[in-house]
C-alpha positions as CSV (number, residue, x, y, z in Angstrom):
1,X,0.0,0.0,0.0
2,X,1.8,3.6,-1.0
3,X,1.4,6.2,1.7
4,X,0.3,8.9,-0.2
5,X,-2.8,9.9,-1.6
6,X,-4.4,6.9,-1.0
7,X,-3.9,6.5,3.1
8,X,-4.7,10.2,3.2
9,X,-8.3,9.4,1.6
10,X,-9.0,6.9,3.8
11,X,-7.6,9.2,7.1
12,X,-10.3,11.6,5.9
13,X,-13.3,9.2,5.7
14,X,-12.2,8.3,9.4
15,X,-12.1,11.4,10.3
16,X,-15.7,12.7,9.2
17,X,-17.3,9.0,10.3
18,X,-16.0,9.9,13.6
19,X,-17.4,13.4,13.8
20,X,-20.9,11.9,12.2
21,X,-20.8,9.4,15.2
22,X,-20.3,11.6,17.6
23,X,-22.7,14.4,16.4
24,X,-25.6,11.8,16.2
25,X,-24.8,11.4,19.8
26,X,-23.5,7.8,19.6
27,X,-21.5,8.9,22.5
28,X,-22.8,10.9,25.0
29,X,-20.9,13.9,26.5
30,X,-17.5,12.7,24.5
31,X,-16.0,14.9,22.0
32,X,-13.2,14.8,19.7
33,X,-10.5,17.0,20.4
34,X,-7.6,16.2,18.9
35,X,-6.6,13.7,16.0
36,X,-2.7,13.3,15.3
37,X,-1.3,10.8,12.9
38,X,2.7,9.8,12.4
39,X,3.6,8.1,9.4
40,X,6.8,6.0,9.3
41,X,8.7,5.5,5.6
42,X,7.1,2.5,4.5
43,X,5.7,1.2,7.3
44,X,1.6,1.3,8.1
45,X,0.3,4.4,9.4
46,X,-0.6,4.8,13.2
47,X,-3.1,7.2,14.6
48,X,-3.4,8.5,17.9
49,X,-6.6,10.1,19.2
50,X,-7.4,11.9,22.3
51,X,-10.5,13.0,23.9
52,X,-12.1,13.9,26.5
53,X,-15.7,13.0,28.4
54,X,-18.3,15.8,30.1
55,X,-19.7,12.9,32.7
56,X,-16.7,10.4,32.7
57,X,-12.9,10.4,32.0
58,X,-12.8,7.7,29.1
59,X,-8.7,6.4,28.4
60,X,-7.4,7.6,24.9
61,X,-7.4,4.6,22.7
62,X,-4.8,4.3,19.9
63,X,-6.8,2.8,16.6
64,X,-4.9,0.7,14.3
65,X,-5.4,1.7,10.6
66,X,-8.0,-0.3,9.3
67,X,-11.1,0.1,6.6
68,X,-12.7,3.0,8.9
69,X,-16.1,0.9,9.2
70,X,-14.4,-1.3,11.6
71,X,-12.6,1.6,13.0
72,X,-15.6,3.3,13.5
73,X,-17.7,0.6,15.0
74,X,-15.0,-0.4,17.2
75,X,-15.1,3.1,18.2
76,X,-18.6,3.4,19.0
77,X,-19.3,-0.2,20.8
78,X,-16.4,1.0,23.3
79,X,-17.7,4.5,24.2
80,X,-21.3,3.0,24.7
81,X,-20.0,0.1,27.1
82,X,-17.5,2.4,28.8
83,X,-15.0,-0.5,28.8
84,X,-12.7,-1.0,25.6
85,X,-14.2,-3.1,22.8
86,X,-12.6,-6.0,21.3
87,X,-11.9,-6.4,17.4
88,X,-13.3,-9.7,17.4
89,X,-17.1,-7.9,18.7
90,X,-16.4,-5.7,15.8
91,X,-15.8,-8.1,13.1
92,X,-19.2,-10.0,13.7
93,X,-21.2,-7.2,13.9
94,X,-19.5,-6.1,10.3
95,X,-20.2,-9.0,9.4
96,X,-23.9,-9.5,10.2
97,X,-24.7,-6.8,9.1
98,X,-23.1,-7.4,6.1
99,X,-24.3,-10.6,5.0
100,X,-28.0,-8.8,6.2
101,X,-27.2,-6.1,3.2
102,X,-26.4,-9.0,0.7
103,X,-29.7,-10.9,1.9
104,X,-31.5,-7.7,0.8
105,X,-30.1,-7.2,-1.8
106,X,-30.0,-10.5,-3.4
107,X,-34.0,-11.5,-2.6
108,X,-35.1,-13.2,-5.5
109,X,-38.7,-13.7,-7.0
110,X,-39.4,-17.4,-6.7
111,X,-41.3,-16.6,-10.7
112,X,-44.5,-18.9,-11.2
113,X,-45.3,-22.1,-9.6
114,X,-43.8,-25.3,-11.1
115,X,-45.9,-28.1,-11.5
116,X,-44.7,-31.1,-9.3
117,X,-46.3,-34.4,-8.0
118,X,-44.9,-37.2,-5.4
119,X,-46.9,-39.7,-3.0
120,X,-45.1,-42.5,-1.0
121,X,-47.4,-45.3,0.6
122,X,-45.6,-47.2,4.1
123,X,-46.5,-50.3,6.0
124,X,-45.1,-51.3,9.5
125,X,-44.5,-54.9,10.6
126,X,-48.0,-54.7,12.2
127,X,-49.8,-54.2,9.5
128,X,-50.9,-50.3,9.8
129,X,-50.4,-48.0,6.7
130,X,-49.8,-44.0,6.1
131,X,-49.8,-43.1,2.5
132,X,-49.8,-39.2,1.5
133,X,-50.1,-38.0,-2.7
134,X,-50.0,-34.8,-3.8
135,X,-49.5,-32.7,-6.9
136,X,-49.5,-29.4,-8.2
137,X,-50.2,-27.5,-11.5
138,X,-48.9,-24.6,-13.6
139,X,-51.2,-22.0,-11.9
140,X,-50.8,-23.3,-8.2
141,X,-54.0,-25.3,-7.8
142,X,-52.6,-28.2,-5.5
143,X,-54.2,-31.5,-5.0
144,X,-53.3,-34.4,-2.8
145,X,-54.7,-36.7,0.1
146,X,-52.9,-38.4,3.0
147,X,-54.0,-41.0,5.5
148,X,-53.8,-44.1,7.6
149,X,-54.9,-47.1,7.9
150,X,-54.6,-49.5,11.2
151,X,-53.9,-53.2,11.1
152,X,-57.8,-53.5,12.4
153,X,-59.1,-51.8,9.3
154,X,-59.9,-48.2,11.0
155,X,-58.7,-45.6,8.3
156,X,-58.9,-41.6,7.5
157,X,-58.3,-40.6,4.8
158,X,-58.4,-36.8,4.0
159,X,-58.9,-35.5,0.1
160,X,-57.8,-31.9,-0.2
161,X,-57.8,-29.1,-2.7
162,X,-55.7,-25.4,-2.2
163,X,-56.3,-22.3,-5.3
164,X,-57.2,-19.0,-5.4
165,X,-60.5,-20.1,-3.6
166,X,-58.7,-21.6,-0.4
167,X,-58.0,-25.0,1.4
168,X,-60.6,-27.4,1.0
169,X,-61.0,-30.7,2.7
170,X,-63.3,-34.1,2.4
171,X,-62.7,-36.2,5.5
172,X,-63.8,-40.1,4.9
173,X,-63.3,-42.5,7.7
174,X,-65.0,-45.4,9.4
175,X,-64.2,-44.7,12.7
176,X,-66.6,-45.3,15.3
177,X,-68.7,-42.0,17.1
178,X,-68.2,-40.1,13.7
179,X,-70.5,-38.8,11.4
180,X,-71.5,-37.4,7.7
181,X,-71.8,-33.6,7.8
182,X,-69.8,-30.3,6.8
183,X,-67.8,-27.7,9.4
184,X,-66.6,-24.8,7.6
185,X,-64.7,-25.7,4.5
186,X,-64.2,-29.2,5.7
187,X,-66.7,-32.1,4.6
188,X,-66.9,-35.4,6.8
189,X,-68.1,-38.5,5.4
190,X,-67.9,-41.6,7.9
191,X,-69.2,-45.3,7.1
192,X,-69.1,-46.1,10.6
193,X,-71.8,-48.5,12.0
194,X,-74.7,-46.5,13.4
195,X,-74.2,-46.1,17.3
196,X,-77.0,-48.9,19.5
């Protein structure tokens, strides 16, 4: 890296991220005073900073010369705690919230439906069965059923439709203490033995 125009750029973007900081009142009753920096031939540049605190005597810190968004949120985390901030604090909140901005960013339309269909049918060593079908079209319309099935011959089985109209179900079963009728969108149809 040449010490020339190009540290000097970055000093200045420091500088005024600092004094935008501590305007918007990131830290309370501190003020910059004074910013020195010392450049060695070749060597990275330092920066000393001093400042001073209305309520609270705060410690001058010394910054290493970093990309001034660490700087600055190393900065501000350790004048809010009142204890000195460590880089590693700062390097996941950097990179949160810089993984956040690329989430943003990068959200991407899912575009229109594509058509699928799958179903898988399971018995166990006893003898009792789940199944479960379902399939979808172009436009979203889905259609499917799932249900079981006990080794004694009790079974439910639920039919269902989903579009632009809603979820709609048709419940058949043979279960004892049901019954044929409708609740909401949901249809029942038992074949169970009429109670004595």
């Amino acid at each position: 890296m040449r010490e020339g125009g190009l540290s000097l750029s970055i000093d200045v973007l420091i500088i005024s991220a600092l004094d935008t900081i501590t305007a918007r009142g990131c830290v309370r009753g501190v003020r910059l005073q004074e910013v020195n920096y010392a450049t060695r031939n070749r060597e990275k540049l330092r920066r000393r900073t001093r400042i001073s605190a209305a309520a609270s005597p705060i410690r001058a810190r010394r910054l290493s010369h970093r990309p001034f968004r660490l700087s600055t949120l190393t900065w501000c985390t350790s004048l809010r705690s009142g204890r000195k901030a460590t880089d590693m604090a700062s390097i996941k909140i950097f990179v949160v919230l810089f993984f956040a901005l690329v989430a943003l960013v990068h959200a991407q339309d899912d575009g229109p439906p594509m058509p699928f269909e799958f179903s898988y049918n399971v018995a166990d060593e006893e003898g009792n069965t789940h199944q479960h079908q379902s399939s979808s079209d172009a436009s979203g319309k889905r259609t499917g059923s799932y249900g079981y099935t006990n080794k004694d011959g009790l079974f439910r089985l639920v039919e269902y439709e989903a579009d632009e109209n809603g979820y709609r179900a048709v419940i058949k079963t043979n279960e004892p203490g049901t019954a044929t009728g409708e609740s909401a969108d949901a249809k029942f149809e038992s074949s169970a033995p009429a109670p004595y």
